[in-house]
C-alpha positions in Angstrom: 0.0 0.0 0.0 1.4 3.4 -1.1 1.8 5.5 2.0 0.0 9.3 1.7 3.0 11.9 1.9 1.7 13.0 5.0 2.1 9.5 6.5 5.6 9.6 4.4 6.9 12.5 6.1 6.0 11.3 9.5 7.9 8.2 9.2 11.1 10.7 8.3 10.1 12.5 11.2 10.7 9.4 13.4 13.6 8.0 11.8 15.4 11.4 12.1 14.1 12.0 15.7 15.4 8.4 16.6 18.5 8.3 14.6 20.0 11.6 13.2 21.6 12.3 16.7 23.9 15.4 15.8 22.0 16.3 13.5 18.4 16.5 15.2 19.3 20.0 17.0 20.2 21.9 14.2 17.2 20.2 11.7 14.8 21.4 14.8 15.6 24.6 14.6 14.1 24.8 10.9 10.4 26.1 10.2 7.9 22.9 9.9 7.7 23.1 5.8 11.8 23.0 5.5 11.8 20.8 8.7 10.0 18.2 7.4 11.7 18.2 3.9 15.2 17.8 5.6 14.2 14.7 7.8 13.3 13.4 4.4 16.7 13.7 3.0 18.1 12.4 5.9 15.9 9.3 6.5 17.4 8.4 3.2 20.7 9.3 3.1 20.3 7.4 6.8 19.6 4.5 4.7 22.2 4.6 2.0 24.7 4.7 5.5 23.2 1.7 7.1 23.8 -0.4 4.1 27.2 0.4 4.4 27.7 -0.1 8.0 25.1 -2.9 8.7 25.9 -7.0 9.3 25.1 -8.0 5.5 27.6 -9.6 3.6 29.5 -8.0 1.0 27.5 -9.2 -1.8 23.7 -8.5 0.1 25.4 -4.9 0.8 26.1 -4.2 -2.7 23.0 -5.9 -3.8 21.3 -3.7 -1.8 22.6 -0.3 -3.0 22.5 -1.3 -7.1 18.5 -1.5 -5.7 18.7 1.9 -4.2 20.1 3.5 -6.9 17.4 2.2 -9.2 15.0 3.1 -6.9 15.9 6.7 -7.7 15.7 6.3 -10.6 12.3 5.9 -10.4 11.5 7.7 -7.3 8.1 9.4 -8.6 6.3 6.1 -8.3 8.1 5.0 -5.3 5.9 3.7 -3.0 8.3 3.3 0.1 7.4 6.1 2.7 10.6 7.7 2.5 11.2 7.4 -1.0 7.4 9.5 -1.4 8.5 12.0 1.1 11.9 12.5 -0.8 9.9 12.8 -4.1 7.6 15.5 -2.3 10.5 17.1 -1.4 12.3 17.3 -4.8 9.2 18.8 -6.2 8.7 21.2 -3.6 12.7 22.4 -2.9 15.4 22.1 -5.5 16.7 18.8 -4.2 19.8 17.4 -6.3 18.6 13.9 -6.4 22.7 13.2 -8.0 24.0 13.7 -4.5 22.3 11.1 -3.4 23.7 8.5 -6.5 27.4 10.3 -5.1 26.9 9.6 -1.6 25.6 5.7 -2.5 29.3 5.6 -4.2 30.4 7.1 -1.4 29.1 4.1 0.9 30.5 2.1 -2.4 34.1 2.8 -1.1 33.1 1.7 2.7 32.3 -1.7 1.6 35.0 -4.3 2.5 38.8 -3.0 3.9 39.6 0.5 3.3 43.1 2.3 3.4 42.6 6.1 2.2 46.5 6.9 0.9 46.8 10.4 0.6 44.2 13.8 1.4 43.3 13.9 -2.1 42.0 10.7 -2.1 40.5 11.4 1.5 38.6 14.9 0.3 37.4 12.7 -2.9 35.9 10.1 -0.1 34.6 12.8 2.4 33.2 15.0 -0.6 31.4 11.7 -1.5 29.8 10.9 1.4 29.5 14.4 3.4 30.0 17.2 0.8 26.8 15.5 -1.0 24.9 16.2 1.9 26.0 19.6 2.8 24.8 20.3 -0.5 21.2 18.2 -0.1 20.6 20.4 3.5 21.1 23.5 1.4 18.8 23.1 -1.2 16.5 23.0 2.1 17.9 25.6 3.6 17.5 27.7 0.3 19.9 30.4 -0.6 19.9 34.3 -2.4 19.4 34.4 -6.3 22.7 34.5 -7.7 24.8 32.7 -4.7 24.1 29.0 -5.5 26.9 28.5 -7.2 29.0 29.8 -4.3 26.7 28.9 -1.4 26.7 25.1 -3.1 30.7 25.3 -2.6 30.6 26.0 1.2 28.2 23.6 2.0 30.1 20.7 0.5 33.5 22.4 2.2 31.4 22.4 5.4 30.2 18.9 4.7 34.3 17.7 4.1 35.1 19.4 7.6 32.5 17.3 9.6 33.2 14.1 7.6 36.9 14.6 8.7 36.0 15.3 12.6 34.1 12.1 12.0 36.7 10.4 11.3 38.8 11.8 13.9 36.2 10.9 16.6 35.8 7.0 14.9 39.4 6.3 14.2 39.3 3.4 17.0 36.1 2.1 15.9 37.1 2.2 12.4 40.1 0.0 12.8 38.4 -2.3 14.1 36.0 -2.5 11.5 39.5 -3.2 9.0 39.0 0.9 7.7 41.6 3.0 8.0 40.3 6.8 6.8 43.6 8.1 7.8 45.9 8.9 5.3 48.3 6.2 4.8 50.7 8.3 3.2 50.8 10.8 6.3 50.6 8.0 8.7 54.1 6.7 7.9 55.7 9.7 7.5 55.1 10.5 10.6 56.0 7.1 12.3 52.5 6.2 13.2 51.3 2.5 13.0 47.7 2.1 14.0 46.7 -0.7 16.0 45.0 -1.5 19.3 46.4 -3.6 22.7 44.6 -6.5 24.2 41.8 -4.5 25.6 41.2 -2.8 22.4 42.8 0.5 23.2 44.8 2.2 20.3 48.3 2.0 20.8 50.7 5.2 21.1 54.1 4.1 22.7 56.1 7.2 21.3 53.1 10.2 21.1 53.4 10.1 17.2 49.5 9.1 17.0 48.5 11.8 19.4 50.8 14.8 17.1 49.0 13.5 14.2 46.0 13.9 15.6 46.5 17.1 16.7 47.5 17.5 13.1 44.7 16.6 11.5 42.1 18.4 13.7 43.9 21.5 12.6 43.2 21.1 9.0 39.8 20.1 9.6 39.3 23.2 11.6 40.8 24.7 8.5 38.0 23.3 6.3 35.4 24.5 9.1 36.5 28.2 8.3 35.9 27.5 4.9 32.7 26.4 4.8 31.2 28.4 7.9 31.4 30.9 4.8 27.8 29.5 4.0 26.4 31.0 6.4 25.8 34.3 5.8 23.9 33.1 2.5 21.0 31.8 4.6 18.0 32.7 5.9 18.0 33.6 10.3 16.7 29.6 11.0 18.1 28.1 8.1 21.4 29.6 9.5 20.8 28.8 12.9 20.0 25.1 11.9 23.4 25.5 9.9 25.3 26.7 12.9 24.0 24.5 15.4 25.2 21.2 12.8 27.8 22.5 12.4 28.7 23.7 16.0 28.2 20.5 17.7 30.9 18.8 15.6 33.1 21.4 15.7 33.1 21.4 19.8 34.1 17.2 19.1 36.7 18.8 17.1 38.0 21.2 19.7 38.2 18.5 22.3 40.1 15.8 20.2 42.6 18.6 19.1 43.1 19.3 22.8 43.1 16.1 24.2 43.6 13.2 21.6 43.9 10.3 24.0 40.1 10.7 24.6 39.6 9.1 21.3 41.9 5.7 22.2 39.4 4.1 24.5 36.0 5.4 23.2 33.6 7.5 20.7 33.5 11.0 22.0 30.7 12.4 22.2 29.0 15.7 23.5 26.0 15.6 26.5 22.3 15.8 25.5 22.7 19.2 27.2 25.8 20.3 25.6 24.1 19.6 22.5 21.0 21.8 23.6 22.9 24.4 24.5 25.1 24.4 21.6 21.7 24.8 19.6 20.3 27.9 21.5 23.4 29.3 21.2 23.2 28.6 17.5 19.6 30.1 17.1 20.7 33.5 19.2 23.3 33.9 16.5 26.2 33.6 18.9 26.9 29.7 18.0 29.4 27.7 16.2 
């Protein structure tokens, strides 16, 4: 049975509510109309990142995105409730329904062991699979006449800087998972061999993982100034929604480059009510 788009867009609702994490306190912050249309984008682009990180086999997993993809494809007589909300969207906001086919390749790379060997190849990957969705939450967030050229360039920069804090933040989990995101290239110039002890902890006899760390945050913070040049090109809640995405990944950021070791035993993370505040602050135009 085909769901109504009302029904559609509630099921985004809850997905994005349950799952979007992050992510929820800046989409929140939007009016209902763009609101809405954003938890649709996410509650697929939530689903093109599941296949990649779920328990199927390699083959299911692939499989399973060559289906999505031609699900897209025809995505105007979709009858899955997000793919109807997503179509809604697309006729409602100027949705590029392509970044969604980049960040599926994207997910492509994921599948299986990964070993990123230089930043070139990692800004390819992270442009893939974040930069596509900076660009999907601005054709919500809407833009001035003229600027979509530019403002389209920020948003994926923006996208790239939160991918690479992401990666930052999972760099334990990942190698466990047999990815390594980290430039292979830099890794051994710099004397750093990733691995974990006996109880799973990432190993750092000599301090050369915790330097490159710090190394890396820097350049993502970097990439943050270049795409917090979005903002300005927004609307007051579009921006505050921005800023408050944004914000939130940047104060993981902060912390990591401050304190690497907190990454060798865990997934940092921020408090439900440094999240909150980070939002308010975001919606008072002080944030970020």
């Amino acid at each position: 049975m085909t769901a109504t788009v009302t029904e559609a867009y509630a099921t985004c609702e809850d997905i994005t509510r349950r799952e979007a994490g992050n992510f929820y306190y800046g989409i929140r912050l939007l009016p209902r109309q763009k609101r809405t249309a954003l938890c649709a984008v996410y509650a697929l682009a939530r689903r093109i990142d599941d296949i990649g990180d779920g328990d199927l086999p390699f083959i299911d997993k692939e499989r399973a995105l060559a289906r999505l993809r031609d699900d897209l494809t025809r995505i105007d007589s979709a009858t899955d409730p997000v793919m109807v909300a997503v179509a809604d969207a697309a006729r409602r906001y100027p949705v590029p329904m392509t970044a969604f086919e980049e960040l599926v390749d994207g997910v492509q790379m994921d599948l299986g062991q990964v070993r990123i060997v230089d930043f070139d190849e990692l800004v390819r990957y992270c442009r893939l699979v974040a930069g596509s969705v900076g660009r999907l939450c601005l054709s919500i967030f809407g833009t001035e006449r003229g600027e979509a050229e530019r403002a389209s360039q920020y948003a994926d920069q923006l996208g790239i800087a939160l991918q690479q804090t992401n990666i930052l933040r999972d760099v334990r989990e990942d190698l466990l998972n047999n990815r390594i995101y980290l430039p292979t290239q830099e890794l051994a110039e710099r004397g750093v061999q990733l691995e974990v002890d006996a109880s799973g902890v990432l190993c750092d006899p000599q301090g050369a993982l915790a330097g490159y760390l710090r190394f890396a945050a820097a350049r993502a913070e970097d990439w943050y100034g270049l795409g917090l040049r979005l903002v300005p090109h927004l609307d007051r809640r579009s921006a505050a929604s921005c800023r408050a995405m944004a914000g939130i990944y940047h104060h993981l950021l902060v912390r990591i480059q401050r304190n690497p070791v907190t990454v060798y035993d865990r997934r940092l993370s921020l408090s439900a009510g440094e999240k909150a505040r980070v939002a308010l602050s975001s919606l008072v135009g002080v944030g970020g």
